[in-house]
Each structure stands twice: as C-alpha cells, then as structure tokens.
N, CA, C and O atoms as a GROMACS GRO file, in nm:
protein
  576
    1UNK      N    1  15.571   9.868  10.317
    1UNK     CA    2  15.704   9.926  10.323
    1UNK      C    3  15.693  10.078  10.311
    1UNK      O    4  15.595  10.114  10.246
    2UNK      N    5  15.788  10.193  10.369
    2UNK     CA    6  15.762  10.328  10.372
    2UNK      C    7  15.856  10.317  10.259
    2UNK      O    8  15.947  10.236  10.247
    3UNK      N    9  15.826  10.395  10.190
    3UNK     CA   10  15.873  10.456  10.078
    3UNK      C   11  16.017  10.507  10.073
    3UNK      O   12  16.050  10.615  10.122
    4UNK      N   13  16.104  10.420  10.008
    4UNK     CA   14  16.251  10.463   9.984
    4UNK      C   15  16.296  10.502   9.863
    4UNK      O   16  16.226  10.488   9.763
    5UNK      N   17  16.440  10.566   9.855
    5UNK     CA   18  16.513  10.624   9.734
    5UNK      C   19  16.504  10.484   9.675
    5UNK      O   20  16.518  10.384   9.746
    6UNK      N   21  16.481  10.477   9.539
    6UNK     CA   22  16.496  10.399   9.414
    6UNK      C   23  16.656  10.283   9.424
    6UNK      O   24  16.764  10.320   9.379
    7UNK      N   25  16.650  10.249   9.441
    7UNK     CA   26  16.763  10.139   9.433
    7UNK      C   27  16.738  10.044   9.308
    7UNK      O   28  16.624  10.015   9.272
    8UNK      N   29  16.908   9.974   9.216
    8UNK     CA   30  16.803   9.928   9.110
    8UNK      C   31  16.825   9.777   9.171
    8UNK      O   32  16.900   9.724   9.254
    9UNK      N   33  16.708   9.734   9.073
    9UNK     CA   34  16.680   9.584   9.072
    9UNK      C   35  16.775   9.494   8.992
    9UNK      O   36  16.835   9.526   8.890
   10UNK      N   37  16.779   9.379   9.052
   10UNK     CA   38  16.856   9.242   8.981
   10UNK      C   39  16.818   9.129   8.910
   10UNK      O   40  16.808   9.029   8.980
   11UNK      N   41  16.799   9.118   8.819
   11UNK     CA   42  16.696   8.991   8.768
   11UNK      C   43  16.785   8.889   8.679
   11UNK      O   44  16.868   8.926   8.596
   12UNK      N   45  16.756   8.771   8.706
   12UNK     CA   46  16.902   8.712   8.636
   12UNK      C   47  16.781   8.574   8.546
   12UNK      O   48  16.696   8.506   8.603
   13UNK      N   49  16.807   8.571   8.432
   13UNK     CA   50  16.701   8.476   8.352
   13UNK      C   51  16.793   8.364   8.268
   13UNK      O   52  16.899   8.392   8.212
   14UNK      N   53  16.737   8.246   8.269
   14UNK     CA   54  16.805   8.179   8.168
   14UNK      C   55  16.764   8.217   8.023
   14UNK      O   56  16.662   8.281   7.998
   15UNK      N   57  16.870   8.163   7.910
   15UNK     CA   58  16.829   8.202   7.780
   15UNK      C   59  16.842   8.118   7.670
   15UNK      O   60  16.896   8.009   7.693
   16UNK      N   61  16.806   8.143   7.556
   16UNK     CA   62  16.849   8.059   7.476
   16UNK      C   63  16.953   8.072   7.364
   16UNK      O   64  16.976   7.983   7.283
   17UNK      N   65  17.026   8.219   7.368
   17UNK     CA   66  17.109   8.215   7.290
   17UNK      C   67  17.181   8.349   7.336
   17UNK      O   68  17.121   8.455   7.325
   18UNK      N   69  17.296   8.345   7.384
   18UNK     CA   70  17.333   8.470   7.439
   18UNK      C   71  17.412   8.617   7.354
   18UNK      O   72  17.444   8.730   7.390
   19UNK      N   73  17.419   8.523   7.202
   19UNK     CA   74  17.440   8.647   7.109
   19UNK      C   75  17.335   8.738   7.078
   19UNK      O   76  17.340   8.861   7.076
   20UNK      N   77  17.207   8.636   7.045
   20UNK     CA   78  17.053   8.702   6.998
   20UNK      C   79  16.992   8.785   7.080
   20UNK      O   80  16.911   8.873   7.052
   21UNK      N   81  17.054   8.741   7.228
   21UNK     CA   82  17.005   8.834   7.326
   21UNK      C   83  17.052   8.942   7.334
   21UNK      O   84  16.972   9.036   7.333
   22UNK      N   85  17.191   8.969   7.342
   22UNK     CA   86  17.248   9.041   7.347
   22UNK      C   87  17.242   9.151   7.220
   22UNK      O   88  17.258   9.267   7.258
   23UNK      N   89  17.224   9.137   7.095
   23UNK     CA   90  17.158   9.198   7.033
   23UNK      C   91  17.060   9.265   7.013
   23UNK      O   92  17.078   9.378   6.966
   24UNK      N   93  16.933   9.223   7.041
   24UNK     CA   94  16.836   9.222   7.085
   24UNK      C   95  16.819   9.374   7.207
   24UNK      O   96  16.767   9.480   7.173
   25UNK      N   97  16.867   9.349   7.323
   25UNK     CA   98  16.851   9.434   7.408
   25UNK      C   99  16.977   9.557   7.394
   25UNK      O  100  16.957   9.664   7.452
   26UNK      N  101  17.092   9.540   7.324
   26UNK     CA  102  17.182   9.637   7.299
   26UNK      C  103  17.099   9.696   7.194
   26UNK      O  104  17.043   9.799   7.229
   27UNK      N  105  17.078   9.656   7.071
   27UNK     CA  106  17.072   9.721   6.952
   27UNK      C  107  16.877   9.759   6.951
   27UNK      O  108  16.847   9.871   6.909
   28UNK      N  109  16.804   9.701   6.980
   28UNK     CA  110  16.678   9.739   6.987
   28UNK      C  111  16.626   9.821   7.143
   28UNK      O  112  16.568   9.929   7.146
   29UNK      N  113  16.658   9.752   7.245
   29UNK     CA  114  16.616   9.810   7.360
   29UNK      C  115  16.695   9.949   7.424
   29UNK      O  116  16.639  10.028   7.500
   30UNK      N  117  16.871   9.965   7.367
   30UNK     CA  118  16.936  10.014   7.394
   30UNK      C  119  17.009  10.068   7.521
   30UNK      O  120  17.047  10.178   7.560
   31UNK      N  121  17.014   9.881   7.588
   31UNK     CA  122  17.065   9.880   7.673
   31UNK      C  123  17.243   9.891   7.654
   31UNK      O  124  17.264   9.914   7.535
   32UNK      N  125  17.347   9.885   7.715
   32UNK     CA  126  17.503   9.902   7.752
   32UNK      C  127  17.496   9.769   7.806
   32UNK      O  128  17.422   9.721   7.892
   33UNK      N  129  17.607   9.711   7.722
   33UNK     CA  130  17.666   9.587   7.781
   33UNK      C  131  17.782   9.646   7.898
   33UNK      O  132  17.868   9.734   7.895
   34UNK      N  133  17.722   9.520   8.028
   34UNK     CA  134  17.830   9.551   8.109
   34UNK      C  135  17.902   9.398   8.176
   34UNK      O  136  17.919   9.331   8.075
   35UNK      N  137  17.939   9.336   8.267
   35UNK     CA  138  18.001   9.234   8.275
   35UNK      C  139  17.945   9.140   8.168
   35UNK      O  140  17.829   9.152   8.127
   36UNK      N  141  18.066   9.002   8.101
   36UNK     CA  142  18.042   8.907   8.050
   36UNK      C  143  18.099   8.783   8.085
   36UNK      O  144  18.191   8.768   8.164
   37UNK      N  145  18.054   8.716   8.037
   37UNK     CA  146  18.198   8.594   8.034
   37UNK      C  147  18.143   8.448   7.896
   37UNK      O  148  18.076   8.498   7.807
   38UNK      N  149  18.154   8.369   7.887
   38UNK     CA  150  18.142   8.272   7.789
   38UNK      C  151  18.004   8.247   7.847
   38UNK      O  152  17.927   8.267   7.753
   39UNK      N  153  17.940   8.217   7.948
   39UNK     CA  154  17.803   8.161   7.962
   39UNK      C  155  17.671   8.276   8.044
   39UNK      O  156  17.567   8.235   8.094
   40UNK      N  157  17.709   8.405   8.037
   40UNK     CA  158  17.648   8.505   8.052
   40UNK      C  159  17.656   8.659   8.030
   40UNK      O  160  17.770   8.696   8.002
   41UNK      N  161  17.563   8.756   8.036
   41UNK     CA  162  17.616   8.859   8.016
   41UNK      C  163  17.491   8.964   8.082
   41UNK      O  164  17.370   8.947   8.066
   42UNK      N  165  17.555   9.073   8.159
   42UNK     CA  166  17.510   9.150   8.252
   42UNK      C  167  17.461   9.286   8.156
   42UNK      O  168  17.536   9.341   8.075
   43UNK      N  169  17.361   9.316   8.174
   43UNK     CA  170  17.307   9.464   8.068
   43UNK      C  171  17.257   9.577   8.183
   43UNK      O  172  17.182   9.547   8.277
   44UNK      N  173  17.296   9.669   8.167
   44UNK     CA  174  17.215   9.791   8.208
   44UNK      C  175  17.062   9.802   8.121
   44UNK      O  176  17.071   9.811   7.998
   45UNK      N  177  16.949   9.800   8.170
   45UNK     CA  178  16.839   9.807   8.164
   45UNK      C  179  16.796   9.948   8.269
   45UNK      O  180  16.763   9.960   8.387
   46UNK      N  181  16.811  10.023   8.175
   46UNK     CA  182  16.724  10.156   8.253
   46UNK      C  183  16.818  10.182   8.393
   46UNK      O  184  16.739  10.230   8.474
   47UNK      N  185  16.912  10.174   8.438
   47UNK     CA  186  16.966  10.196   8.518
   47UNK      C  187  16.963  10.041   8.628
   47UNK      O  188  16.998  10.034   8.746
   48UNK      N  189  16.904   9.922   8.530
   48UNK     CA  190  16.874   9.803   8.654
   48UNK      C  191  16.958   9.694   8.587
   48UNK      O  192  16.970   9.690   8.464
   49UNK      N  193  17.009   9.614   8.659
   49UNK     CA  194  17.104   9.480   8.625
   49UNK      C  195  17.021   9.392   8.598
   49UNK      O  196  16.945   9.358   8.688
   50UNK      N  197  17.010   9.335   8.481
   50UNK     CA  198  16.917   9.253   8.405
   50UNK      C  199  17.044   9.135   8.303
   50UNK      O  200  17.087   9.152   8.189
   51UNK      N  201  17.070   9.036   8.389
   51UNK     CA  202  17.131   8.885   8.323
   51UNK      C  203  17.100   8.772   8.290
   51UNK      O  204  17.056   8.705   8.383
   52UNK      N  205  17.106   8.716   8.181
   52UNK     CA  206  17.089   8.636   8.124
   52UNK      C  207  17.187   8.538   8.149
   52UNK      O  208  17.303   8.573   8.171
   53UNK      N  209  17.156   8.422   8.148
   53UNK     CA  210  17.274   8.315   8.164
   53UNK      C  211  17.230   8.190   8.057
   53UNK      O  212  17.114   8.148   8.053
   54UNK      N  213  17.306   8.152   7.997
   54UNK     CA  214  17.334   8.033   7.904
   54UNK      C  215  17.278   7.925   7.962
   54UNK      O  216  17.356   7.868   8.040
   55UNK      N  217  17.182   7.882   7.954
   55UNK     CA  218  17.119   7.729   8.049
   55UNK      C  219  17.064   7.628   7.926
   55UNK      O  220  16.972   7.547   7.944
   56UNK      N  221  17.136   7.646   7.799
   56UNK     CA  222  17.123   7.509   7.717
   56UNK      C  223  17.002   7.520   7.632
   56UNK      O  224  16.938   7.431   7.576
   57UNK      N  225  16.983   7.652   7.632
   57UNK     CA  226  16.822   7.650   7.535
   57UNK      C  227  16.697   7.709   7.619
   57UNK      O  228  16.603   7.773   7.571
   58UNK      N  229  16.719   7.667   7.784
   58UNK     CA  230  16.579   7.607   7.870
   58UNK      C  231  16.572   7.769   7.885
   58UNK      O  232  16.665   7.848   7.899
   59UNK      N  233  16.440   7.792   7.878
   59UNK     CA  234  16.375   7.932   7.961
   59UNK      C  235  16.269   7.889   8.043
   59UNK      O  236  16.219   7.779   8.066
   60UNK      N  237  16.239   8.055   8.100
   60UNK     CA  238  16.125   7.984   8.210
   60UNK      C  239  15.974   7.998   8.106
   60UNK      O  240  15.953   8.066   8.006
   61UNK      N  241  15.885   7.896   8.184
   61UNK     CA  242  15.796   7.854   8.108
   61UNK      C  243  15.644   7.991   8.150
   61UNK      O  244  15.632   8.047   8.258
   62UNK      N  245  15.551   8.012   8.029
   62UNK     CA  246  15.474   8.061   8.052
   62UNK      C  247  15.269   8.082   8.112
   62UNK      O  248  15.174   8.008   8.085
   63UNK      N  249  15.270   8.145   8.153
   63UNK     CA  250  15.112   8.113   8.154
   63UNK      C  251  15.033   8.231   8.109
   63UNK      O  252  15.094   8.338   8.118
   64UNK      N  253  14.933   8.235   8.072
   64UNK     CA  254  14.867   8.318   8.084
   64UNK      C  255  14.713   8.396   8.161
   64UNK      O  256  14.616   8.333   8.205
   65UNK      N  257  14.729   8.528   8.157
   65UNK     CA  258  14.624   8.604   8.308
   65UNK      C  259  14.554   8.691   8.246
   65UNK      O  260  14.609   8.777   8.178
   66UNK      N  261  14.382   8.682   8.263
   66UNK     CA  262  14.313   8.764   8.189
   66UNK      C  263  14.321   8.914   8.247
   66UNK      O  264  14.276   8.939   8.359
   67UNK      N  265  14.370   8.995   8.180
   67UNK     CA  266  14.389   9.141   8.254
   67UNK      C  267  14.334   9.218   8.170
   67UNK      O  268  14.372   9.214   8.052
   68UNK      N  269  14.204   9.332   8.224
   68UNK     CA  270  14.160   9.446   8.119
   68UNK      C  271  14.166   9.389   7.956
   68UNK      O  272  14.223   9.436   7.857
   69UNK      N  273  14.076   9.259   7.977
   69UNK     CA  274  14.018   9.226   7.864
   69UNK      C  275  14.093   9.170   7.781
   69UNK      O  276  14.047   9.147   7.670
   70UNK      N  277  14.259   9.127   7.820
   70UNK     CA  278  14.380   9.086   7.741
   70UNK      C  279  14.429   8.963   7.819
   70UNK      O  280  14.396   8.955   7.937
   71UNK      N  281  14.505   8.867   7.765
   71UNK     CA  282  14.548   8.789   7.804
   71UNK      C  283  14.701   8.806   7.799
   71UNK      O  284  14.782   8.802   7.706
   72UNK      N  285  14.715   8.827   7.950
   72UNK     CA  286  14.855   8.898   7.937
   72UNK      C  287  14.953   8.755   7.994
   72UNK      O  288  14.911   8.686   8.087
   73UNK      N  289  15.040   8.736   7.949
   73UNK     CA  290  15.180   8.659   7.985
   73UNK      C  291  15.212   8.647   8.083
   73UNK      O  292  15.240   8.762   8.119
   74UNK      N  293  15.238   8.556   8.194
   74UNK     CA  294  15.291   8.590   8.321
   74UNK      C  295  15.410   8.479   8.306
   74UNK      O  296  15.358   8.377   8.260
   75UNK      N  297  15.560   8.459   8.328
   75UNK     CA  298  15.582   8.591   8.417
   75UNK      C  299  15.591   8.696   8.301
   75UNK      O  300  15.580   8.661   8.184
   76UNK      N  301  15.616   8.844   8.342
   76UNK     CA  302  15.670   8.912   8.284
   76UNK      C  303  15.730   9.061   8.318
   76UNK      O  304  15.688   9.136   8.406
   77UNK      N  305  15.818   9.083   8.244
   77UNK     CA  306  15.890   9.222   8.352
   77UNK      C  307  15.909   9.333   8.249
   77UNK      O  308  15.908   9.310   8.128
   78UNK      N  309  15.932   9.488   8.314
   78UNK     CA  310  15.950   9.556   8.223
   78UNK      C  311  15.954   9.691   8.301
   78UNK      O  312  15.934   9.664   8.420
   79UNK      N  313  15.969   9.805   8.286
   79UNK     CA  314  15.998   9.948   8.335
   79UNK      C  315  15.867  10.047   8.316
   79UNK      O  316  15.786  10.052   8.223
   80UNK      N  317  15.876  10.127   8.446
   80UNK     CA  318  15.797  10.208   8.431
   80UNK      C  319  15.908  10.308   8.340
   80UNK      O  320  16.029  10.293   8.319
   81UNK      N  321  15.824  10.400   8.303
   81UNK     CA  322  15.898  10.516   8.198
   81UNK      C  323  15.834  10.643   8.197
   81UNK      O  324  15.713  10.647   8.219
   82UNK      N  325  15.898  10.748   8.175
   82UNK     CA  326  15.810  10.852   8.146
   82UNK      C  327  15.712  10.871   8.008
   82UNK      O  328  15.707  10.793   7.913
   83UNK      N  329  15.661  10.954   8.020
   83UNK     CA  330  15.541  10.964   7.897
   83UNK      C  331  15.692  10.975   7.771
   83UNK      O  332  15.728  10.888   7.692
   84UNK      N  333  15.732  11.070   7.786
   84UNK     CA  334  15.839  11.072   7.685
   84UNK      C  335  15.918  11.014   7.644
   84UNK      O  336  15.966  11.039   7.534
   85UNK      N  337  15.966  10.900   7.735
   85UNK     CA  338  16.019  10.807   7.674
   85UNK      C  339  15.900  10.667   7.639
   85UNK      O  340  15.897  10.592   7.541
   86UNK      N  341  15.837  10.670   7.724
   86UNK     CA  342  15.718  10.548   7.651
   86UNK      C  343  15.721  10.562   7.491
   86UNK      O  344  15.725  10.467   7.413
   87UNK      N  345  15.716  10.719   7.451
   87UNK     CA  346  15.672  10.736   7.292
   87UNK      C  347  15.792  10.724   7.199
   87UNK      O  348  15.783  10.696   7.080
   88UNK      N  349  15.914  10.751   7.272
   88UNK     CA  350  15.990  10.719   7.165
   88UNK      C  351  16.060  10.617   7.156
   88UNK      O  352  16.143  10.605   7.066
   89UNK      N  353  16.029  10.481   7.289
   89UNK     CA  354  16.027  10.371   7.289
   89UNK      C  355  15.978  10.280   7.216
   89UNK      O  356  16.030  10.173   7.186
   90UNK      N  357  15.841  10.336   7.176
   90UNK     CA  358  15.733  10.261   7.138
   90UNK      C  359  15.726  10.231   6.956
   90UNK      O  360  15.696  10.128   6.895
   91UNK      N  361  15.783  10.423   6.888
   91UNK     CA  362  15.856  10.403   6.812
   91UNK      C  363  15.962  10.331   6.774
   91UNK      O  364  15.945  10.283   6.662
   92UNK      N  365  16.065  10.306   6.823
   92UNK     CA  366  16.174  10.247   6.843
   92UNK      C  367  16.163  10.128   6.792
   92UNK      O  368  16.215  10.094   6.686
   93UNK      N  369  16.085  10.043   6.876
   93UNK     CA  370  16.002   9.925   6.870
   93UNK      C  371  15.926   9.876   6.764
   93UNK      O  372  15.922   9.755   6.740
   94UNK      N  373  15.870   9.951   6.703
   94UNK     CA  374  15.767   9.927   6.609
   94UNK      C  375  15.850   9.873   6.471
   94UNK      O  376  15.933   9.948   6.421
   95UNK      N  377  15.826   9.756   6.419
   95UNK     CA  378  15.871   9.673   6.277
   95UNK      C  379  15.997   9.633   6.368
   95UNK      O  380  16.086   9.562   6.322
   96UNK      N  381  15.998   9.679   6.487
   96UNK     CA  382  16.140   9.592   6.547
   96UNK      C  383  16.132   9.452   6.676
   96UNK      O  384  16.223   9.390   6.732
   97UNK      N  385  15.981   9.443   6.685
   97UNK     CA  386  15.947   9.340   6.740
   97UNK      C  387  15.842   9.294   6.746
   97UNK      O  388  15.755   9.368   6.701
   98UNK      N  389  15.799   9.172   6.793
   98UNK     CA  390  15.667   9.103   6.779
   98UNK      C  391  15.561   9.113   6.926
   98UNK      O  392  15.559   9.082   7.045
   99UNK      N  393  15.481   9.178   6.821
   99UNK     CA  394  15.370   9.281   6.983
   99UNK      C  395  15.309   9.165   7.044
   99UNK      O  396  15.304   9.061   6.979
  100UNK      N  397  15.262   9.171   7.164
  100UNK     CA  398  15.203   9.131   7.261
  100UNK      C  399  15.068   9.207   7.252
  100UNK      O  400  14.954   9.166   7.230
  101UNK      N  401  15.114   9.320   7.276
  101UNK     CA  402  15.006   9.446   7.307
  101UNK      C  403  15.020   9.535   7.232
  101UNK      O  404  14.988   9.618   7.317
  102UNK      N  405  15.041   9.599   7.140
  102UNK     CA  406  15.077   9.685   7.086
  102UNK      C  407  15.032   9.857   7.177
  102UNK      O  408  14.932   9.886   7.243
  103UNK      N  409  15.131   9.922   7.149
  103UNK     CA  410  15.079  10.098   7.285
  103UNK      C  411  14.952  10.083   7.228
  103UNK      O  412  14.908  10.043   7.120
  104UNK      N  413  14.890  10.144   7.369
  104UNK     CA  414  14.779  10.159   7.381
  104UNK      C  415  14.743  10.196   7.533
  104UNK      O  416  14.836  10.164   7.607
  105UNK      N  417  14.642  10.252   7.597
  105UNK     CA  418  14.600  10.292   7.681
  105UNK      C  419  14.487  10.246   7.774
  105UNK      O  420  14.371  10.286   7.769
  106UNK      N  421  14.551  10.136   7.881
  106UNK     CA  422  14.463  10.064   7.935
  106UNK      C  423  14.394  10.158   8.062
  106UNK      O  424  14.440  10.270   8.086
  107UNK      N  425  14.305  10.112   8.124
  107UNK     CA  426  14.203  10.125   8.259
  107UNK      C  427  14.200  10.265   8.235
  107UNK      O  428  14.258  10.345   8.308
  108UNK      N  429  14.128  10.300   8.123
  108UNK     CA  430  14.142  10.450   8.076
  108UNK      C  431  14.026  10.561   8.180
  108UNK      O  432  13.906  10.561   8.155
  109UNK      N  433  14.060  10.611   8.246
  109UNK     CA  434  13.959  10.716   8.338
  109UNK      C  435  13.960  10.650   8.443
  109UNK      O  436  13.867  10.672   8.519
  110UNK      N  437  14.029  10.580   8.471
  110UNK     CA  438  14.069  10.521   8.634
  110UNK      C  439  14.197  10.561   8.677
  110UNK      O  440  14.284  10.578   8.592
  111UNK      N  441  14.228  10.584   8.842
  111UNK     CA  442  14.344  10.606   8.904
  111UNK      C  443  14.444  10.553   8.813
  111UNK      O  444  14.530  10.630   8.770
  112UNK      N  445  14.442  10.381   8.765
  112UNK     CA  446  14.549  10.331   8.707
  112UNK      C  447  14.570  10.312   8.572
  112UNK      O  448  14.636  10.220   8.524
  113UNK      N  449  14.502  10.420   8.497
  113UNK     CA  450  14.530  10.453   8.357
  113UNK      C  451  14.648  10.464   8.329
  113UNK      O  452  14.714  10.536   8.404
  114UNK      N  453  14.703  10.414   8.238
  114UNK     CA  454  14.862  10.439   8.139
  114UNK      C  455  14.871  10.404   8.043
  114UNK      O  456  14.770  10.387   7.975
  115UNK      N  457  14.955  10.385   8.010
  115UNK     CA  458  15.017  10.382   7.854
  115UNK      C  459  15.083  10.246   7.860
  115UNK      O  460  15.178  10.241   7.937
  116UNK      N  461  15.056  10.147   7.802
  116UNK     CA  462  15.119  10.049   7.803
  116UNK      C  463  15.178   9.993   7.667
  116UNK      O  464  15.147  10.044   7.559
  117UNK      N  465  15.262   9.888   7.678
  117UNK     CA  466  15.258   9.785   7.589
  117UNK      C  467  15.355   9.657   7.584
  117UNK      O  468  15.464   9.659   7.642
  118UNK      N  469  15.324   9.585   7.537
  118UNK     CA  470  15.403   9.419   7.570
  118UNK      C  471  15.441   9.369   7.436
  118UNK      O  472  15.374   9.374   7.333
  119UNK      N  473  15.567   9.316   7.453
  119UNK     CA  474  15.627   9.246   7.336
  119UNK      C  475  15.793   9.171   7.371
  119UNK      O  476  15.881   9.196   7.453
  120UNK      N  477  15.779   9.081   7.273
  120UNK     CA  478  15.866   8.962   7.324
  120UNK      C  479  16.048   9.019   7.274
  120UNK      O  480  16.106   9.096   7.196
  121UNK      N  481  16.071   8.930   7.370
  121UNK     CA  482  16.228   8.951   7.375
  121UNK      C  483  16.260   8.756   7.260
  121UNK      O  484  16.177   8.671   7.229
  122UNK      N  485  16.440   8.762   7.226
  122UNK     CA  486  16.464   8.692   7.146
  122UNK      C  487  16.390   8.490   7.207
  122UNK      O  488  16.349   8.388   7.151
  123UNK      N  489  16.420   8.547   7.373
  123UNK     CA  490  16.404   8.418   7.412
  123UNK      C  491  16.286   8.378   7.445
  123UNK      O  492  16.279   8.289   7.530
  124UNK      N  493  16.157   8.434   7.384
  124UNK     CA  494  16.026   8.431   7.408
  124UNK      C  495  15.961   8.531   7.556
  124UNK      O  496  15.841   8.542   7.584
  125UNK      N  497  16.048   8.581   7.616
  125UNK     CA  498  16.008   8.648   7.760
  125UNK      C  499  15.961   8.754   7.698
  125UNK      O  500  16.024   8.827   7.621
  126UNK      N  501  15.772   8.772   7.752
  126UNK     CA  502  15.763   8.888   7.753
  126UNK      C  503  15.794   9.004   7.868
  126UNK      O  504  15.820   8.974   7.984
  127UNK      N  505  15.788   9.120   7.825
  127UNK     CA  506  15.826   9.273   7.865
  127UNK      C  507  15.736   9.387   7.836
  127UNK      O  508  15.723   9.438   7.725
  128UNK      N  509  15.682   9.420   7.929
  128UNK     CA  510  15.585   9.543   7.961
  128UNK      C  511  15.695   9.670   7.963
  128UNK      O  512  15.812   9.659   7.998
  129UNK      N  513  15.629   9.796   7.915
  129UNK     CA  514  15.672   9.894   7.924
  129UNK      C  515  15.534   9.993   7.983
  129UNK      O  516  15.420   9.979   7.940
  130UNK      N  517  15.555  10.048   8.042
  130UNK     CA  518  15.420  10.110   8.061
  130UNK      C  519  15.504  10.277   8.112
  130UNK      O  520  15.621  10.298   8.144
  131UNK      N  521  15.366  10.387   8.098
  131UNK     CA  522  15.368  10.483   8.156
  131UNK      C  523  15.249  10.559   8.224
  131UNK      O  524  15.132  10.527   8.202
  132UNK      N  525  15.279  10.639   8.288
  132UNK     CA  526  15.163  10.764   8.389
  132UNK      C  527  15.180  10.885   8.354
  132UNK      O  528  15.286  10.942   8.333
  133UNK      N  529  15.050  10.937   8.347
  133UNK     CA  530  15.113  11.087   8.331
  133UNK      C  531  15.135  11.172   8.489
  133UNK      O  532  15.164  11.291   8.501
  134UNK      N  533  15.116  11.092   8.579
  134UNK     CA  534  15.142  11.106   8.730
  134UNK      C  535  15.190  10.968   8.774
  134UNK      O  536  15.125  10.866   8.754
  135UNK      N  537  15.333  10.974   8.849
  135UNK     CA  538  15.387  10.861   8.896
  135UNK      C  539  15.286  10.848   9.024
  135UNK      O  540  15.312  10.750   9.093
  136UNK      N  541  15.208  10.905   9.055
  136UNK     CA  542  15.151  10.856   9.210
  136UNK      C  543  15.055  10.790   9.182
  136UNK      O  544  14.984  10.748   9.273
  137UNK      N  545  15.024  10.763   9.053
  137UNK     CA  546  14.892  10.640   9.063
  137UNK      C  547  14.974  10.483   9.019
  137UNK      O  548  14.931  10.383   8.962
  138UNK      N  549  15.086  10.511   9.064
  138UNK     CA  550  15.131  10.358   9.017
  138UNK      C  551  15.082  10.260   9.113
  138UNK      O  552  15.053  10.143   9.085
  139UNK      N  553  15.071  10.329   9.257
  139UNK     CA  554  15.007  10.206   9.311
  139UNK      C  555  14.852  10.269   9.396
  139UNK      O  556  14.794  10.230   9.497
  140UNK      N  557  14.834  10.346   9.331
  140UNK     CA  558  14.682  10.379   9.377
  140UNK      C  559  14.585  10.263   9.341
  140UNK      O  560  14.588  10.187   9.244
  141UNK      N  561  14.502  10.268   9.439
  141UNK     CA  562  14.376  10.115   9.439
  141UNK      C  563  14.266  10.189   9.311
  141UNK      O  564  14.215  10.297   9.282
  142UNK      N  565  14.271  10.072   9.271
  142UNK     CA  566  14.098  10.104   9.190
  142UNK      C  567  13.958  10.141   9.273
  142UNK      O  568  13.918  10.084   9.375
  143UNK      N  569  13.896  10.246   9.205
  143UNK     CA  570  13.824  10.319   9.316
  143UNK      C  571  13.667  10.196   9.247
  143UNK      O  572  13.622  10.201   9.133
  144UNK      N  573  13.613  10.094   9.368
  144UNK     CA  574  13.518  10.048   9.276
  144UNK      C  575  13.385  10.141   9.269
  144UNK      O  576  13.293  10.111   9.192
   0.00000   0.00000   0.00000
C-alpha cells in the first residue's frame, strides 16, 4: 500500500464486565468515554475507536509467540507513541497494572529497536505500547 494520511482504526472486542472496563481504560489508560448504551461502550483510544461489547463474560481466547526471547500474547493490540509519551505512560502504569513486559528496550541496535511494553487490560487482553526514536523504522526489515 503507498503510504496515506493516518485515518483512525476500529476495533470492537467482547468483554467481561463493562463497568471494570470502562474504568480501567478511562481512569488508568486515560481514554474519553464516547458512545454507550446498556451492552457496550465506545472509547477514544489515542485518537482510535476502541469497543467493547457485553458478550456474557466470553472474550477472545489466547495463544502464545516466542518473540525476542519473550513469550508474547497473541492476539494483542496497542499504539505506537512517542518517546514522550511512552515514559509518562509507562509511569502512569506502573502499581497500576499487571506487566506482561514490563518497559524495556527490545531488538536493541537494530533498525527495529524501541521501547516497549505489555500489560493486561481488566478482561485479560493484552496491550503493547511501544515507541521509536525515529517513526521510519516502524516498518524497516531486519538487516540479517
């Protein structure tokens, strides 16, 4: 694909409790509640529509993928960020959720070095946050 203006994304997940969630990503992630109704509720996530819907408990189920020496969660979703907000995210975060990854700095001295880190949301979904200190290696190849 040639490279277009940023448009945001839509991701719509089942959950297991739509108050905890909603907590959760208002009061820790500091997202803005925006549409609701009794069996869902629509959040601004970084400028992206991210919904949850009431499906009785059920979420989606997980696996896991050996990545840079970690066994990372799949599925899982989350925002690129700037360096500056990675750090005061990461703060943010810290005694306020249960790490995955805790920050740290993966494929360090390669094109795709950043700043990462993973940790769970109320309904078990994990969420990557990562950063670059150059957005142009987000999809640069590993040089072998």
């Amino acid at each position: 694909m040639t490279s277009q203006p940023i448009r945001p994304f839509h991701l719509a997940l089942p959950c297991k409790d739509l108050v905890k969630t909603q907590a959760f990503y208002c009061e820790i992630l500091g997202c803005s509640l925006g549409r609701t109704s009794e069996c869902w509720i629509d959040l601004n996530l970084y400028g992206h529509q991210l919904v949850f819907h009431d499906c009785g408990g059920e979420t989606l189920p997980e696996m896991l993928n050996p990545v840079d020496q970690h066994a990372i969660p799949i599925p899982h979703f989350g925002i690129v960020v700037t360096p500056p907000s990675f750090d005061a995210l990461a703060a943010r975060l810290n005694g306020n959720v249960d790490w995955i990854l805790e920050p740290s700095v993966r494929f360090e001295n390669t094109a795709g070095e950043q700043k990462t880190l993973f940790f769970r949301d109320p309904n078990n979904y994990a969420l990557e946050f990562k950063s670059f200190t150059d957005d142009r290696f987000l999809f640069e190849p590993f040089e072998d």
